[in-house]
GUDREN-697488 format. One record per residue (C-alpha): residue number from 1; residue in one letter; x, y, z. Coordinates in steps of 0.05 Angstrom, whole numbers. Layout:
! GUDREN-697488
R  nr rest      X      Y      Z
R NUM    a      X      Y      Z
...
This chain:
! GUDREN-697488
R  nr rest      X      Y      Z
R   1    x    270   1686   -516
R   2    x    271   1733   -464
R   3    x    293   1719   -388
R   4    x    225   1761   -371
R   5    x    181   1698   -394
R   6    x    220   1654   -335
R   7    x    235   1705   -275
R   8    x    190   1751   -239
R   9    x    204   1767   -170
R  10    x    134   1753   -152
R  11    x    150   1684   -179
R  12    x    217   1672   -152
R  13    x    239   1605   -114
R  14    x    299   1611    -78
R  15    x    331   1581    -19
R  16    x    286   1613     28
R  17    x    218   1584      3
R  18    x    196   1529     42
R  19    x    135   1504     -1
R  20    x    100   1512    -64
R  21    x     29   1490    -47
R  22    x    -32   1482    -86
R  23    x    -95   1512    -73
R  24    x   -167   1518   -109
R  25    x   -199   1580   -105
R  26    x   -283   1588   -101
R  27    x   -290   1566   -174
R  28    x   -243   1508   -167
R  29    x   -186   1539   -211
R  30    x   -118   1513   -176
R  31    x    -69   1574   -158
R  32    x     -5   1569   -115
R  33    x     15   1597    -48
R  34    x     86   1605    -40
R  35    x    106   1607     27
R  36    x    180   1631     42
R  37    x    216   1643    107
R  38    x    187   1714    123
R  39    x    123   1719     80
R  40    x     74   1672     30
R  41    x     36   1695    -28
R  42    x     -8   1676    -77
R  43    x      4   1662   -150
R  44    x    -45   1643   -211
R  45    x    -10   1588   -238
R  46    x     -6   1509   -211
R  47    x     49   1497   -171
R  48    x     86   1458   -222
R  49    x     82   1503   -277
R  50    x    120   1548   -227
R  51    x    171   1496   -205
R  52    x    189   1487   -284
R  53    x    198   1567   -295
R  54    x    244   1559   -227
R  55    x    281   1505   -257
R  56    x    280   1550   -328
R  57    x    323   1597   -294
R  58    x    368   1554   -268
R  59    x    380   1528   -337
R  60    x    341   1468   -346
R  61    x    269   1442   -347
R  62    x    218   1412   -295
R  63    x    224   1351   -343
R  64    x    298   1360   -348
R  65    x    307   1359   -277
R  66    x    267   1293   -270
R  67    x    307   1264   -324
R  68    x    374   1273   -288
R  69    x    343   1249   -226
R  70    x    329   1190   -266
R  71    x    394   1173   -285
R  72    x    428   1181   -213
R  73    x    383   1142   -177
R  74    x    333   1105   -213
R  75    x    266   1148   -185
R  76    x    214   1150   -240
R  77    x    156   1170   -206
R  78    x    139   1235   -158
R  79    x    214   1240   -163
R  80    x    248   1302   -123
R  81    x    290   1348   -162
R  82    x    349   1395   -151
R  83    x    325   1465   -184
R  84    x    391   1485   -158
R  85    x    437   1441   -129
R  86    x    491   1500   -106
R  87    x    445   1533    -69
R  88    x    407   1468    -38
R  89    x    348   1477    -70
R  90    x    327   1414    -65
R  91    x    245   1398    -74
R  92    x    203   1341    -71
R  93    x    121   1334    -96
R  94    x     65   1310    -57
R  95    x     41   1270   -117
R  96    x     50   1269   -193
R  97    x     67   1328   -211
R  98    x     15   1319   -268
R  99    x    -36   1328   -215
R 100    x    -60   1398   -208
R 101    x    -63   1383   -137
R 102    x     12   1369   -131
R 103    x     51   1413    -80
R 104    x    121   1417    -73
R 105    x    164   1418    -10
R 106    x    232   1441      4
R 107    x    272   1389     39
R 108    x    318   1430     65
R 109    x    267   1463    116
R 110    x    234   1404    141
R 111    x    240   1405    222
R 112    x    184   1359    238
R 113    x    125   1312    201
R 114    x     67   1283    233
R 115    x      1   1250    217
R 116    x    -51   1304    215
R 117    x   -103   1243    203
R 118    x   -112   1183    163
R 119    x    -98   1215     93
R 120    x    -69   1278    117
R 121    x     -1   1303    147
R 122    x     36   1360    183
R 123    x    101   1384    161
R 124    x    141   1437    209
R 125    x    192   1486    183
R 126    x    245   1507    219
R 127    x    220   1572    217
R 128    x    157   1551    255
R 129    x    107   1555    196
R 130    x     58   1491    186
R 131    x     25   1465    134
R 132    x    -27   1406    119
R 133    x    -19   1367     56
R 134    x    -67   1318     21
R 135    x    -17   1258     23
R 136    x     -3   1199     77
R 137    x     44   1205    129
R 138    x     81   1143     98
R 139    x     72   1176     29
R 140    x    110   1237     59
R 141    x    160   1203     91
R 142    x    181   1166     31
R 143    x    188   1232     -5
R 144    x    234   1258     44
R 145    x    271   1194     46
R 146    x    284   1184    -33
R 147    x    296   1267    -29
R 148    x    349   1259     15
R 149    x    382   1198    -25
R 150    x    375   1233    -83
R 151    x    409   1296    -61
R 152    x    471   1253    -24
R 153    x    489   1227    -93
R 154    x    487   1286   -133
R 155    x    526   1327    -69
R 156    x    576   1269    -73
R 157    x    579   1281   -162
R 158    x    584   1348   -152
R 159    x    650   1354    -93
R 160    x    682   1295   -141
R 161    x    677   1342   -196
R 162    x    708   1404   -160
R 163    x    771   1363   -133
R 164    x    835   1378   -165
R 165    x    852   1324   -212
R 166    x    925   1298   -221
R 167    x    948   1269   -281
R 168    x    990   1198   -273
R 169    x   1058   1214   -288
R 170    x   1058   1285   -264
R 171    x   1076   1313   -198
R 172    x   1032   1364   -160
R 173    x   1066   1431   -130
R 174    x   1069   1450    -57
Protein backbone atom coordinates (compact mmCIF):
# COMPACT_ATOMS: atom_id res chain seq x y z
CA UNK A 1 0.00 0.00 0.00
CA UNK A 2 1.19 3.18 -0.90
CA UNK A 3 1.21 6.43 1.41
CA UNK A 4 -0.32 8.23 -1.94
CA UNK A 5 -3.82 6.40 -1.28
CA UNK A 6 -3.89 8.33 2.39
CA UNK A 7 -2.12 11.86 1.86
CA UNK A 8 -2.73 14.53 -0.65
CA UNK A 9 -2.03 17.95 0.23
CA UNK A 10 -5.33 18.92 -1.11
CA UNK A 11 -6.60 16.54 1.51
CA UNK A 12 -4.51 17.32 4.40
CA UNK A 13 -5.88 17.98 8.11
CA UNK A 14 -3.51 19.46 10.23
CA UNK A 15 -3.50 21.63 13.18
CA UNK A 16 -4.55 24.59 11.35
CA UNK A 17 -7.96 23.29 9.98
CA UNK A 18 -10.71 24.43 11.89
CA UNK A 19 -13.65 22.33 10.33
CA UNK A 20 -14.44 19.66 8.07
CA UNK A 21 -17.98 20.45 6.96
CA UNK A 22 -20.45 18.79 4.82
CA UNK A 23 -22.06 20.18 2.01
CA UNK A 24 -24.56 18.94 -0.92
CA UNK A 25 -23.96 20.22 -4.14
CA UNK A 26 -27.02 20.98 -6.89
CA UNK A 27 -27.58 17.20 -7.41
CA UNK A 28 -27.53 16.42 -3.72
CA UNK A 29 -24.11 14.50 -3.80
CA UNK A 30 -22.39 15.45 -0.30
CA UNK A 31 -18.72 16.97 -0.74
CA UNK A 32 -16.55 18.60 2.01
CA UNK A 33 -15.33 22.11 2.59
CA UNK A 34 -12.29 22.26 4.57
CA UNK A 35 -11.82 25.34 6.10
CA UNK A 36 -8.24 26.05 7.68
CA UNK A 37 -6.83 29.14 9.27
CA UNK A 38 -5.90 31.12 6.06
CA UNK A 39 -8.05 29.45 3.31
CA UNK A 40 -11.14 26.66 2.75
CA UNK A 41 -11.64 24.46 -0.08
CA UNK A 42 -13.69 22.03 -1.46
CA UNK A 43 -13.21 18.31 -1.68
CA UNK A 44 -15.37 15.37 -3.38
CA UNK A 45 -15.53 13.08 -0.68
CA UNK A 46 -17.91 13.16 2.72
CA UNK A 47 -16.32 14.59 5.47
CA UNK A 48 -15.74 11.41 7.27
CA UNK A 49 -14.25 9.51 4.65
CA UNK A 50 -11.63 12.35 4.89
CA UNK A 51 -11.33 12.35 8.66
CA UNK A 52 -10.47 8.37 8.38
CA UNK A 53 -7.63 9.02 5.53
CA UNK A 54 -6.44 11.90 8.22
CA UNK A 55 -6.43 9.48 10.89
CA UNK A 56 -4.74 6.81 8.17
CA UNK A 57 -1.80 8.90 8.25
CA UNK A 58 -1.49 9.24 11.56
CA UNK A 59 -1.39 5.52 11.84
CA UNK A 60 -4.71 4.41 12.77
CA UNK A 61 -8.32 4.30 11.50
CA UNK A 62 -11.54 6.58 11.86
CA UNK A 63 -12.87 3.34 13.56
CA UNK A 64 -9.66 2.88 15.42
CA UNK A 65 -9.70 6.17 16.76
CA UNK A 66 -13.35 5.71 18.08
CA UNK A 67 -12.31 2.50 19.56
CA UNK A 68 -9.60 4.01 21.79
CA UNK A 69 -11.89 6.77 22.66
CA UNK A 70 -14.01 4.04 23.82
CA UNK A 71 -11.87 2.58 26.11
CA UNK A 72 -10.65 5.90 27.94
CA UNK A 73 -13.83 7.25 28.57
CA UNK A 74 -16.72 5.27 27.85
CA UNK A 75 -18.22 7.57 24.69
CA UNK A 76 -19.90 5.25 22.19
CA UNK A 77 -21.77 7.45 20.23
CA UNK A 78 -20.74 10.79 18.05
CA UNK A 79 -17.61 10.27 20.04
CA UNK A 80 -14.62 12.92 19.41
CA UNK A 81 -11.34 11.57 18.39
CA UNK A 82 -7.66 12.50 18.62
CA UNK A 83 -6.32 12.11 14.82
CA UNK A 84 -3.25 13.29 16.43
CA UNK A 85 -2.91 13.81 19.92
CA UNK A 86 0.89 15.49 19.71
CA UNK A 87 -0.15 17.98 17.66
CA UNK A 88 -3.78 18.67 19.36
CA UNK A 89 -5.66 17.60 16.75
CA UNK A 90 -8.45 16.94 18.53
CA UNK A 91 -12.09 16.72 16.52
CA UNK A 92 -15.50 16.18 17.37
CA UNK A 93 -18.81 15.32 14.77
CA UNK A 94 -21.97 17.10 14.54
CA UNK A 95 -23.77 13.77 14.37
CA UNK A 96 -23.02 10.08 13.55
CA UNK A 97 -20.49 10.06 11.60
CA UNK A 98 -22.50 7.46 9.53
CA UNK A 99 -24.52 10.35 8.46
CA UNK A 100 -23.39 11.91 5.25
CA UNK A 101 -24.36 15.03 6.77
CA UNK A 102 -21.85 14.72 9.65
CA UNK A 103 -19.29 17.60 9.98
CA UNK A 104 -16.43 17.68 12.03
CA UNK A 105 -15.05 20.44 14.26
CA UNK A 106 -11.73 21.11 15.69
CA UNK A 107 -11.91 21.80 19.34
CA UNK A 108 -9.00 23.39 19.60
CA UNK A 109 -10.30 26.61 17.59
CA UNK A 110 -13.51 27.03 19.15
CA UNK A 111 -13.69 30.86 20.53
CA UNK A 112 -17.37 31.23 20.77
CA UNK A 113 -20.92 29.05 20.17
CA UNK A 114 -24.28 30.41 19.97
CA UNK A 115 -27.78 29.49 18.94
CA UNK A 116 -28.20 30.48 15.34
CA UNK A 117 -32.03 29.22 15.79
CA UNK A 118 -33.98 26.46 17.14
CA UNK A 119 -32.08 23.56 15.33
CA UNK A 120 -29.16 25.53 14.27
CA UNK A 121 -25.88 26.99 15.88
CA UNK A 122 -22.88 29.38 15.43
CA UNK A 123 -19.48 28.34 16.18
CA UNK A 124 -16.57 31.25 16.15
CA UNK A 125 -12.96 30.46 15.50
CA UNK A 126 -10.42 32.24 16.85
CA UNK A 127 -9.44 33.25 13.68
CA UNK A 128 -12.75 35.03 13.12
CA UNK A 129 -14.29 32.57 10.60
CA UNK A 130 -18.07 31.36 11.30
CA UNK A 131 -19.90 28.67 10.46
CA UNK A 132 -23.66 27.32 10.85
CA UNK A 133 -24.14 23.74 11.58
CA UNK A 134 -27.36 21.55 11.43
CA UNK A 135 -27.21 20.51 15.14
CA UNK A 136 -28.73 22.08 18.56
CA UNK A 137 -26.97 24.39 20.58
CA UNK A 138 -27.22 21.83 23.51
CA UNK A 139 -26.22 19.10 21.00
CA UNK A 140 -23.02 21.24 20.31
CA UNK A 141 -22.25 22.02 23.56
CA UNK A 142 -22.22 18.48 24.69
CA UNK A 143 -19.73 17.77 21.92
CA UNK A 144 -17.39 20.24 23.09
CA UNK A 145 -17.90 19.15 26.59
CA UNK A 146 -17.25 15.20 26.19
CA UNK A 147 -14.32 16.61 23.54
CA UNK A 148 -12.66 18.31 26.10
CA UNK A 149 -13.00 15.30 28.78
CA UNK A 150 -11.90 13.13 26.40
CA UNK A 151 -8.78 14.97 25.43
CA UNK A 152 -7.85 15.73 29.43
CA UNK A 153 -7.55 12.00 29.93
CA UNK A 154 -5.61 11.00 27.04
CA UNK A 155 -3.19 14.46 27.70
CA UNK A 156 -2.93 13.13 31.28
CA UNK A 157 -1.99 9.10 29.61
CA UNK A 158 0.20 10.53 27.42
CA UNK A 159 2.65 13.09 30.08
CA UNK A 160 2.40 9.79 32.52
CA UNK A 161 3.91 7.91 29.84
CA UNK A 162 6.81 10.40 29.03
CA UNK A 163 7.91 10.73 32.84
CA UNK A 164 11.07 9.12 33.74
CA UNK A 165 10.36 6.00 35.53
CA UNK A 166 12.52 4.80 38.56
CA UNK A 167 12.87 1.40 39.43
CA UNK A 168 12.34 0.50 43.42
CA UNK A 169 15.61 -0.29 44.70
CA UNK A 170 17.59 1.89 42.42
CA UNK A 171 18.81 5.36 42.91
CA UNK A 172 18.41 8.18 40.30
CA UNK A 173 21.59 10.42 39.28
CA UNK A 174 21.90 14.13 39.81
Amino acid sequence: MLIDEFYSPLHEITPCTLAVVAEKDAKGIVHTVVLEEEAEYMVEQPPSKLIDHACKFFGSSLKGRQDGTRDICGITHKAPISIDPSSGMYFFPTTSPTNAKCSWIAHSHIEHVSRATNETTEIIFRNGKRIILDASYGSVMNQIHRTAQFRYLLDNRIRHLQQPKTVPGTRTST
